[in-house]
KOLMI-819461 format. One record per residue: x, y, z of N, C-alpha, C in turn; residue number from 0; residue in one letter. Coordinates in steps of 0.02 Angstrom, whole numbers, plus 50000, padded with zeros to 5 digits. Atoms other than C-alpha are relative to their C-alpha. Layout:
! KOLMI-819461
+-------+-------+-------+-------+-------+-------+-------+-------+-------+-----+---+
|   n_x |   n_y |   n_z |  ca_x |  ca_y |  ca_z |   c_x |   c_y |   c_z |   k | r |
+-------+-------+-------+-------+-------+-------+-------+-------+-------+-----+---+
|     X |     Y |     Z |     X |     Y |     Z |     X |     Y |     Z | NUM | A |
...
+-------+-------+-------+-------+-------+-------+-------+-------+-------+-----+---+
! end
This chain:
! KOLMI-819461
+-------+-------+-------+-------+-------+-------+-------+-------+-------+-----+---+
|   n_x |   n_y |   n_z |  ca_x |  ca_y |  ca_z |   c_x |   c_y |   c_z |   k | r |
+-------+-------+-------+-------+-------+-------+-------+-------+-------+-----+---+
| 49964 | 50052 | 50036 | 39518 | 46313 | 47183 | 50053 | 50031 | 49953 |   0 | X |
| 49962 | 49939 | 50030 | 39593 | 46446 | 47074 | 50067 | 49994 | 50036 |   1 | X |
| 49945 | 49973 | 49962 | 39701 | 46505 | 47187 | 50060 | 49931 | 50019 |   2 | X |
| 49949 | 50065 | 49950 | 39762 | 46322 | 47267 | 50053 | 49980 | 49922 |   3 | X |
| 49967 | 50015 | 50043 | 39807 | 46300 | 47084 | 50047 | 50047 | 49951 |   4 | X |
| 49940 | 49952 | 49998 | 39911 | 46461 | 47056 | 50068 | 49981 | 50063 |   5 | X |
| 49957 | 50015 | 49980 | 40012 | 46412 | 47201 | 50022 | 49952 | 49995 |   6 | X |
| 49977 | 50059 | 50036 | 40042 | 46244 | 47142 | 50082 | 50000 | 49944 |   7 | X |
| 49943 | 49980 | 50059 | 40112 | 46319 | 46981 | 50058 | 50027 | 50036 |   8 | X |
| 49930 | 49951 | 49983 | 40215 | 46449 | 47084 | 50074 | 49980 | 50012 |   9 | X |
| 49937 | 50044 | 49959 | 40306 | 46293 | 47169 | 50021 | 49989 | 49955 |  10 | X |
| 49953 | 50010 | 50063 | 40354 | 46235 | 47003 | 50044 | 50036 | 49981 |  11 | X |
| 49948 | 49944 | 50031 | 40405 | 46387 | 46938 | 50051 | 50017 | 50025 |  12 | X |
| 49944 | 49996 | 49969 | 40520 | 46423 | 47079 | 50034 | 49929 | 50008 |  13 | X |
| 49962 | 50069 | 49991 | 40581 | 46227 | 47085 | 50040 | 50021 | 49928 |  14 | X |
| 49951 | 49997 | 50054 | 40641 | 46263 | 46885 | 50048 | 50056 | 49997 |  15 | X |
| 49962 | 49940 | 49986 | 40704 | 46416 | 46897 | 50071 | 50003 | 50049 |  16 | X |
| 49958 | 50015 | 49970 | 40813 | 46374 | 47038 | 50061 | 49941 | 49977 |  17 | X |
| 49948 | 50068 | 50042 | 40861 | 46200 | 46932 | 50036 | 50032 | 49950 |  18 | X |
| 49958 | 49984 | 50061 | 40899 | 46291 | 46779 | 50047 | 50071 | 49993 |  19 | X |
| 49968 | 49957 | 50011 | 40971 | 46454 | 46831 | 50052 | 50051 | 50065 |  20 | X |
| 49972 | 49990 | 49972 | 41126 | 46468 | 46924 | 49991 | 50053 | 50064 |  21 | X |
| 50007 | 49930 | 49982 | 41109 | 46664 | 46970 | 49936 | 49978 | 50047 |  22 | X |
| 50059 | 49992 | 49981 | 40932 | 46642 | 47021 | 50010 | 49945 | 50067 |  23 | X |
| 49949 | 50035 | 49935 | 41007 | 46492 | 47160 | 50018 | 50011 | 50027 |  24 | X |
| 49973 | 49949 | 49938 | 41119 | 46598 | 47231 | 49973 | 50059 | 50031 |  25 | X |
| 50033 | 49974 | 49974 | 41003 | 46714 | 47263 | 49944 | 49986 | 50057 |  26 | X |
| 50055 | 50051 | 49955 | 40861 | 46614 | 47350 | 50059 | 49956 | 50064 |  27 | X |
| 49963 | 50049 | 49941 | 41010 | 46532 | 47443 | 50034 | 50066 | 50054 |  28 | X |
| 49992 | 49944 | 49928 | 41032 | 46687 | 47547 | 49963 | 50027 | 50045 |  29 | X |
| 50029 | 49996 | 49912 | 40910 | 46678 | 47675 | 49941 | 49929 | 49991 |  30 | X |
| 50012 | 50049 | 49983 | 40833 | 46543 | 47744 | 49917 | 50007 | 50036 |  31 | X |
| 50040 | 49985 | 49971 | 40641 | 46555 | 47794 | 49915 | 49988 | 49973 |  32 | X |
| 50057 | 50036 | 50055 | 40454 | 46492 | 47752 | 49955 | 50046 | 50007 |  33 | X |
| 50033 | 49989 | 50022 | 40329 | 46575 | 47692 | 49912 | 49978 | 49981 |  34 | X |
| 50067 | 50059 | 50026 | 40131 | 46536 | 47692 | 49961 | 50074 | 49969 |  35 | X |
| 50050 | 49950 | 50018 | 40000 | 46629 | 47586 | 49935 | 49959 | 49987 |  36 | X |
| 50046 | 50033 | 49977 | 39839 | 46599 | 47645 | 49947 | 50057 | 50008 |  37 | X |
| 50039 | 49948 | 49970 | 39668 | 46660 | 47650 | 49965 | 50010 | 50096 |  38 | X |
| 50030 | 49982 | 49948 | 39580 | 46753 | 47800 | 49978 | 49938 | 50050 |  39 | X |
| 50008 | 50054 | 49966 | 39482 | 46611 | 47855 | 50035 | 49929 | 50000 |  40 | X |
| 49953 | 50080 | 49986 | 39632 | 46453 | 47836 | 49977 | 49978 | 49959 |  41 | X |
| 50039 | 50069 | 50026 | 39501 | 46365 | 47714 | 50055 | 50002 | 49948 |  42 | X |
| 49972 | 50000 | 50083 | 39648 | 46392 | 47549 | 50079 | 50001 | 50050 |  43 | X |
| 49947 | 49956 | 50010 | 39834 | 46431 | 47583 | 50049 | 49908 | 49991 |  44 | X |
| 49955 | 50053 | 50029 | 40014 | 46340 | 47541 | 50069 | 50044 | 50018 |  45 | X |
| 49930 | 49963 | 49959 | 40186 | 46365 | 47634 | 50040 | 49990 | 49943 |  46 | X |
| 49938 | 50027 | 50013 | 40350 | 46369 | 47542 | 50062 | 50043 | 50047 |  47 | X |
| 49942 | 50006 | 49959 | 40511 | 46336 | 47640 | 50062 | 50031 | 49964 |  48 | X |
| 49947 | 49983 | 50049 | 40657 | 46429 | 47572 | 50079 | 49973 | 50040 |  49 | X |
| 49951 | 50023 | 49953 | 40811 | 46337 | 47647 | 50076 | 49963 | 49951 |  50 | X |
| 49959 | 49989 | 50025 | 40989 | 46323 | 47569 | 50017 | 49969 | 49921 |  51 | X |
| 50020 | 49994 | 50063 | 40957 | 46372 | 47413 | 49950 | 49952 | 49950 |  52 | X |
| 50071 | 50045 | 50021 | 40802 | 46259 | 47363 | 49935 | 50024 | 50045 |  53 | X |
| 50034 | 49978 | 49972 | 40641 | 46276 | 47403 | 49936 | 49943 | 50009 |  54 | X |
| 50036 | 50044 | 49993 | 40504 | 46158 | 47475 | 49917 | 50024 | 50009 |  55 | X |
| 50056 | 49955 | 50017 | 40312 | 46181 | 47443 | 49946 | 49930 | 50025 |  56 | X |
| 50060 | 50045 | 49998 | 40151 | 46113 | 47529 | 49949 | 50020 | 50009 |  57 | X |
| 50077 | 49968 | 49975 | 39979 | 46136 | 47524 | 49994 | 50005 | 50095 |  58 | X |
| 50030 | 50010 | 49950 | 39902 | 46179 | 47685 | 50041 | 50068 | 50050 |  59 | X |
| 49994 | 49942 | 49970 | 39961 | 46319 | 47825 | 50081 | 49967 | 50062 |  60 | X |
| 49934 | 50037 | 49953 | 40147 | 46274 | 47935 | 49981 | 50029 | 50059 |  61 | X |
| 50001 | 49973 | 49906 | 40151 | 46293 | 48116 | 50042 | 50065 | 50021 |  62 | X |
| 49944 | 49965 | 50006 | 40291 | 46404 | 48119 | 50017 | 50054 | 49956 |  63 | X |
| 49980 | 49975 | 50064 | 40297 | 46533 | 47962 | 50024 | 50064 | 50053 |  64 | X |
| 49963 | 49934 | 49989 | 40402 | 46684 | 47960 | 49962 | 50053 | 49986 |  65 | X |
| 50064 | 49936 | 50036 | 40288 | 46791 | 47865 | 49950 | 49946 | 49976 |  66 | X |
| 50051 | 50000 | 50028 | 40123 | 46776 | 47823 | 49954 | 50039 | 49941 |  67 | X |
| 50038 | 49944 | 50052 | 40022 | 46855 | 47655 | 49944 | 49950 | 50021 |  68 | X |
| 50053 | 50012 | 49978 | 39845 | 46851 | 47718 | 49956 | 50012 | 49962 |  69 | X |
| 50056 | 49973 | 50027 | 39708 | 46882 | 47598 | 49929 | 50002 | 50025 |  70 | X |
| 50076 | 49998 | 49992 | 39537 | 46932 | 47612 | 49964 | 49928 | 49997 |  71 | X |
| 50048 | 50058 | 50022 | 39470 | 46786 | 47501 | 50015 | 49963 | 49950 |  72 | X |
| 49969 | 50054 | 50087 | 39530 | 46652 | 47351 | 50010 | 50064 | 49976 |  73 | X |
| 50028 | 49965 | 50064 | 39462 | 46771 | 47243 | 50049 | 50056 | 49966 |  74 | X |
| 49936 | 49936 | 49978 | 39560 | 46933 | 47300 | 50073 | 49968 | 49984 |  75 | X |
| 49935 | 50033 | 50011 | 39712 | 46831 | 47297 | 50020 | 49979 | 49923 |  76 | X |
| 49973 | 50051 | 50059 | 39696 | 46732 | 47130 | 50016 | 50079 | 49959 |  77 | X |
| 49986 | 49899 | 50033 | 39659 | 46940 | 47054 | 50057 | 50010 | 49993 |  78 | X |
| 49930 | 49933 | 49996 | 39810 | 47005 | 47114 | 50047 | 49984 | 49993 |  79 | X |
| 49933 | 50063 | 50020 | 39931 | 46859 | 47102 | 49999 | 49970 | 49944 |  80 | X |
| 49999 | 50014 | 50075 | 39883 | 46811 | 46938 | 50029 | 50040 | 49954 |  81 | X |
| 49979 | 49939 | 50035 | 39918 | 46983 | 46860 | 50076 | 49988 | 50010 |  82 | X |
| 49920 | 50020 | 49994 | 40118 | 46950 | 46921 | 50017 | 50054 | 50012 |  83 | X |
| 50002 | 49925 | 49989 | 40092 | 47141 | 46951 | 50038 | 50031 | 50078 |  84 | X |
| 49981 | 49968 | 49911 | 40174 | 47228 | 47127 | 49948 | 50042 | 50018 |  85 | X |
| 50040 | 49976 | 49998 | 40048 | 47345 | 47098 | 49915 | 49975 | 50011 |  86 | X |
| 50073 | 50026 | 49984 | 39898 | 47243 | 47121 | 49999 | 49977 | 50074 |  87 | X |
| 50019 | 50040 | 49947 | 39966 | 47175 | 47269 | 50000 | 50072 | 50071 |  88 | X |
| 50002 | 49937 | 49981 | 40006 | 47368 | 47332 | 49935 | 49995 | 50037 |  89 | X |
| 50078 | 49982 | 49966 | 39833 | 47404 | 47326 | 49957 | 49956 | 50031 |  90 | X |
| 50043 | 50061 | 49969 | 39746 | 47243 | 47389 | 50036 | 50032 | 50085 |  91 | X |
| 49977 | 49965 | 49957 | 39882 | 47308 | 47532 | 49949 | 50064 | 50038 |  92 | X |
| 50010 | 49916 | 49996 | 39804 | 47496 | 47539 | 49916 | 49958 | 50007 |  93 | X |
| 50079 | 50013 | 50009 | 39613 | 47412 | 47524 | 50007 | 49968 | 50054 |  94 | X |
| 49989 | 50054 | 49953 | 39663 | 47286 | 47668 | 49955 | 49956 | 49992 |  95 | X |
| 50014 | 50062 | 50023 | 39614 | 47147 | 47559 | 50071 | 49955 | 50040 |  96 | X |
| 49963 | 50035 | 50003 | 39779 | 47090 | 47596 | 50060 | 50017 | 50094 |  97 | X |
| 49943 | 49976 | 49956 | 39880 | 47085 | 47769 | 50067 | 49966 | 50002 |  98 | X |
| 49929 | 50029 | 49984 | 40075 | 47041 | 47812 | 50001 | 49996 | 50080 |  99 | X |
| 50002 | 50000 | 49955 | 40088 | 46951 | 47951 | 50076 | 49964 | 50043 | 100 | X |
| 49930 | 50032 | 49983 | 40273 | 46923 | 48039 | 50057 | 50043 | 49961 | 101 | X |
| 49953 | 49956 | 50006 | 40427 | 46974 | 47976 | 50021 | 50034 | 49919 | 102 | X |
| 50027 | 49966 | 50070 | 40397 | 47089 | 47834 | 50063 | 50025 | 49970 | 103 | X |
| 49946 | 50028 | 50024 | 40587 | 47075 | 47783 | 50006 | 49942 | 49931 | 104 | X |
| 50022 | 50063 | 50043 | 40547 | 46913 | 47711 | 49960 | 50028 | 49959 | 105 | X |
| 50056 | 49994 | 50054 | 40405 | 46984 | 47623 | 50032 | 50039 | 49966 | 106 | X |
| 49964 | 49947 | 50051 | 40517 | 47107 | 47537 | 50039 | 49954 | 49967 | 107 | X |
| 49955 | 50058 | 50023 | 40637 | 46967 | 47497 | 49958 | 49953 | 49949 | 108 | X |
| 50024 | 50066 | 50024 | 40506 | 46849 | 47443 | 49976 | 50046 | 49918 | 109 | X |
| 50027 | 49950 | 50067 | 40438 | 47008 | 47312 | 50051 | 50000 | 49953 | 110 | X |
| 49958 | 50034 | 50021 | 40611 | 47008 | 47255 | 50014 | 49942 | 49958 | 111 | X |
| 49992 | 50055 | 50016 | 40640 | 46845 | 47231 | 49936 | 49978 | 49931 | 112 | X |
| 50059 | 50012 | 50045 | 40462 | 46832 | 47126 | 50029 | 50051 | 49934 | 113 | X |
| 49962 | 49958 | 50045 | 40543 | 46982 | 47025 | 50054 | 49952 | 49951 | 114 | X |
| 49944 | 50032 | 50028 | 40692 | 46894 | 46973 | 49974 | 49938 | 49965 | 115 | X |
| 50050 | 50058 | 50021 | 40585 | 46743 | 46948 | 49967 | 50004 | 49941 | 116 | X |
| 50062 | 50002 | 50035 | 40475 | 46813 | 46837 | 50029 | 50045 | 49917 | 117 | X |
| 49980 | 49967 | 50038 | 40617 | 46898 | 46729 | 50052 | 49959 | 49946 | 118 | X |
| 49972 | 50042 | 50054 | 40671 | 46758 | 46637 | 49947 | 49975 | 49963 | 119 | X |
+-------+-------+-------+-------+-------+-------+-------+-------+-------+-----+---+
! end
């Protein structure tokens, strides 16, 4: 539950961020592509759509994602994504709590993008 309600927030955070800060707009508006992070077994995850320059957010897993962040378990996830850390998500990486699944481009982009996000 944790977790469903960290990504909740996330959508917000990237919906204002995008409303209130120009720079941070034009950035997100240069590639186009969705995103689900979800655990292992499907029972938790939540796509967002990144598509010209906005971004759309729903519970549940898309048919279609570009990349995938796979976790182990809620738990693992809420840990390492709560912290706002790169380094937590490193090692969840290196432990293979955590896999990338698809085009791991995006996932560099999307780290990015959380960067910039998280620096205002």
């Amino acid at each position: 539950m944790r977790l469903m309600i960290l990504l909740y927030v996330l959508k917000w955070k990237l919906k204002h961020a995008i409303k209130k800060r120009p720079a941070f707009r034009r950035m997100v508006r240069k590639r186009d592509y969705t995103l689900v992070i979800r655990t292992a077994d499907g029972k938790h995850g939540r796509f967002f759509t990144f598509s010209g320059g906005d971004v759309f957010s729903r519970n549940g897993l898309h048919p279609k994602p570009d990349v995938e962040l796979v976790w182990m378990d809620s738990v693992t996830a809420f840990r390492a994504m709560a912290t706002g850390n790169d380094k937590a998500v490193v090692q969840a990486l290196g432990k293979s709590q955590l896999k990338i699944e698809g085009n791991l481009d995006h996932f560099f982009w999307f780290g990015e993008v959380m960067k910039e996000m998280m620096a205002a």
